[in-house]
BATIDREN-756280 format. One record per residue (C-alpha): residue number from 0; residue in three letters; x, y, z. Coordinates in steps of 0.25 Angstrom, whole numbers. Each point is the difference from the previous one (the first is absolute). Layout:
! residues N
<fise><n>NUM</n><res>ala</res><east>X</east><north>Y</north><up>Z</up></fise>
...
! end
This chain:
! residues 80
<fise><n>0</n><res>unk</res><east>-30</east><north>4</north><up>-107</up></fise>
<fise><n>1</n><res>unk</res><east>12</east><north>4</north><up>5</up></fise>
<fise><n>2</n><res>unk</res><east>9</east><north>9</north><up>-1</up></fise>
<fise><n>3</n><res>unk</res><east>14</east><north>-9</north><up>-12</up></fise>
<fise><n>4</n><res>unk</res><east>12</east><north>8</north><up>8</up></fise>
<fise><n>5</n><res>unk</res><east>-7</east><north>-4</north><up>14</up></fise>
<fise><n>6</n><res>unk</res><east>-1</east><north>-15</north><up>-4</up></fise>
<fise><n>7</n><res>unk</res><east>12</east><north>0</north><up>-7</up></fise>
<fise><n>8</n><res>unk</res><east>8</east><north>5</north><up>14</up></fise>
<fise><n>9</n><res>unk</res><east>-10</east><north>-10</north><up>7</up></fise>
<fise><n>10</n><res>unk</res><east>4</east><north>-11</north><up>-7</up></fise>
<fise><n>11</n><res>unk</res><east>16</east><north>4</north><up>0</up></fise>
<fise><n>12</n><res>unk</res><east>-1</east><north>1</north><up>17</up></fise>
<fise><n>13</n><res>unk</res><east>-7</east><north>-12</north><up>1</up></fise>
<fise><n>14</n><res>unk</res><east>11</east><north>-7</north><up>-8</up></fise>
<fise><n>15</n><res>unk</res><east>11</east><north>7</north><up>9</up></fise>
<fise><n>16</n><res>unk</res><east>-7</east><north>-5</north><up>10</up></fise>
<fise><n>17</n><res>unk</res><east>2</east><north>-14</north><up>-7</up></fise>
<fise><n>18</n><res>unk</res><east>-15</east><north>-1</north><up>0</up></fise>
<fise><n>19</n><res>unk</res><east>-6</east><north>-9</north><up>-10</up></fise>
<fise><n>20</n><res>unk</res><east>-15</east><north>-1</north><up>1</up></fise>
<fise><n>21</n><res>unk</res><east>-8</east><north>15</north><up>-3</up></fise>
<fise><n>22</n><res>unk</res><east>-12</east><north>-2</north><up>5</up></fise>
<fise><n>23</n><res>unk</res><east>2</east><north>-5</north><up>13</up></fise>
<fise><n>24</n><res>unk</res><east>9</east><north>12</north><up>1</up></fise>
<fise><n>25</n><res>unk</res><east>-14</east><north>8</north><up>-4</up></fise>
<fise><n>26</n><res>unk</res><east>-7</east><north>-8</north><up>9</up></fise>
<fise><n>27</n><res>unk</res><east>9</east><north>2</north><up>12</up></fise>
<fise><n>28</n><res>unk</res><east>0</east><north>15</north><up>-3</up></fise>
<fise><n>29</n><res>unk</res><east>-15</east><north>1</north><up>0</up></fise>
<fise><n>30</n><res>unk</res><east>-2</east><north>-9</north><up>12</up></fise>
<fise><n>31</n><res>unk</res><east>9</east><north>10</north><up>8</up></fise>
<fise><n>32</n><res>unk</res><east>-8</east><north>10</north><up>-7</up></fise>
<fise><n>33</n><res>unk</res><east>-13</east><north>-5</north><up>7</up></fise>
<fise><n>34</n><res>unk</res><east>5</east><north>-5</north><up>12</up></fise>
<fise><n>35</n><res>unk</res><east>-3</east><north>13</north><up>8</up></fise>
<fise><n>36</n><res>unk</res><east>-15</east><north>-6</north><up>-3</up></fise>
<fise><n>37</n><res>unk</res><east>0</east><north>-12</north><up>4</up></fise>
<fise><n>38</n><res>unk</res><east>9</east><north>4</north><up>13</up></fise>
<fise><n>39</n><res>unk</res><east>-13</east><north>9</north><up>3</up></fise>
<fise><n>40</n><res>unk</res><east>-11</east><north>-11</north><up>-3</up></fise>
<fise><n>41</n><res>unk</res><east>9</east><north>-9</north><up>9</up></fise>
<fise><n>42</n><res>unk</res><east>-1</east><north>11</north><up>12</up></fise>
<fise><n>43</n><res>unk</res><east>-13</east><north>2</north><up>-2</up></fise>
<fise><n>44</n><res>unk</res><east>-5</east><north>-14</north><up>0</up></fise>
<fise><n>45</n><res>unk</res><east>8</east><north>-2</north><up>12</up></fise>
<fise><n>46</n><res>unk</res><east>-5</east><north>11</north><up>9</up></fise>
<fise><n>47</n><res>unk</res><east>-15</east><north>0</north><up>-5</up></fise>
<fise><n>48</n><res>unk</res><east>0</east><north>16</north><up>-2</up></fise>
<fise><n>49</n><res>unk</res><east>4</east><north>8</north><up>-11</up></fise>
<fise><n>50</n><res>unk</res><east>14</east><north>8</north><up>0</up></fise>
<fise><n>51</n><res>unk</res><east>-8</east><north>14</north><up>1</up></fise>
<fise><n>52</n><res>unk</res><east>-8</east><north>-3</north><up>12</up></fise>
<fise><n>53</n><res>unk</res><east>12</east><north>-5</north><up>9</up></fise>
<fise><n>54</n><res>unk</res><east>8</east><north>12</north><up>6</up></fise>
<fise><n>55</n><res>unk</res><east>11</east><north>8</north><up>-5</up></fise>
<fise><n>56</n><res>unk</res><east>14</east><north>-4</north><up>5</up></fise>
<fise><n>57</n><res>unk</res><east>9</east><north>13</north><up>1</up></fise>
<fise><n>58</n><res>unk</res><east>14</east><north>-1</north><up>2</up></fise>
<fise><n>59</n><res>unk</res><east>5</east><north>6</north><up>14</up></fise>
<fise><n>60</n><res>unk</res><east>12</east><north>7</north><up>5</up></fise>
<fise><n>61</n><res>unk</res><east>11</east><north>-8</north><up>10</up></fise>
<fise><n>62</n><res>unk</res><east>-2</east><north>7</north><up>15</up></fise>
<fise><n>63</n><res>unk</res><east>15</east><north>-3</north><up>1</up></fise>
<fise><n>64</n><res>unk</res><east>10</east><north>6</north><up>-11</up></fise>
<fise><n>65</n><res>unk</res><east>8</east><north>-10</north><up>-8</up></fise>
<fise><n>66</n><res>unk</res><east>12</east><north>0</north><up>-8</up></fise>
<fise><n>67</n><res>unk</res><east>1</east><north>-14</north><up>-8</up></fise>
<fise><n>68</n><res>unk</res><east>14</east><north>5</north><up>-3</up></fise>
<fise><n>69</n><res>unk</res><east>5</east><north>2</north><up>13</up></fise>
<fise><n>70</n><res>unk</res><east>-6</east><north>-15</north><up>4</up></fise>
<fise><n>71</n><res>unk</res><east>7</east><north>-6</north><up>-12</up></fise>
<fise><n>72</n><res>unk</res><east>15</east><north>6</north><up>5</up></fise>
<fise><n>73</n><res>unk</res><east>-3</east><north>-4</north><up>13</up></fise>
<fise><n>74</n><res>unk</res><east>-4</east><north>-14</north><up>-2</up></fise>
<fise><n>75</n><res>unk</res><east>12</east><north>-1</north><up>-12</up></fise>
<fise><n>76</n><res>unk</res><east>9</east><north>7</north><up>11</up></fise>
<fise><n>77</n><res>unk</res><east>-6</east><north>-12</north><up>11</up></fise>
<fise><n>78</n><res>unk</res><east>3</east><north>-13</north><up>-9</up></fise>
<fise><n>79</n><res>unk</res><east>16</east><north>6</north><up>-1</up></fise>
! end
C-alpha cells in the first residue's frame, strides 16, 4: 500500500513532467534503485574476486598545494 497524499504528489509531478505512462516511471525508479547491484555483480564478474577481498583505495593528499581558484583567474586572465 501506499501512502494516498504520496501518490497523489507522485502522479501530479509526473504530469508537470508531462509524463504520460506511471509505471514505467516505477520502473525507471526501481531500476535506479537497484542499479548499485547490478554495477557490483558487473565488477565482480569482471574481475573474478569479490569487492571485499580486493584492496582498500584511500584518498591521498597533493604533495604540491593548489588552488583551483587562483588557476581559473589565471587561465580567464590568459584567454583576454
Amino acid at each position: 500500500m501506499i501512502d494516498r497524499e504520496l501518490w497523489y504528489r507522485f502522479k501530479a509531478r509526473l504530469l508537470e513532467e508531462e509524463v504520460e505512462e506511471v509505471s514505467r516511471a516505477i520502473e525507471e525508479l526501481i531500476r535506479e534503485e537497484v542499479l548499485d547491484d547490478y554495477v557490483t555483480s558487473a565488477i565482480q564478474s569482471l574481475l573474478g574476486a569479490s569487492l571485499e577481498s580486493l584492496p582498500e583505495v584511500r584518498p591521498v593528499r597533493p604533495l604540491v598545494e593548489t588552488d583551483a581558484g587562483r588557476v581559473v583567474r589565471e587561465m580567464r586572465d590568459g584567454r583576454a
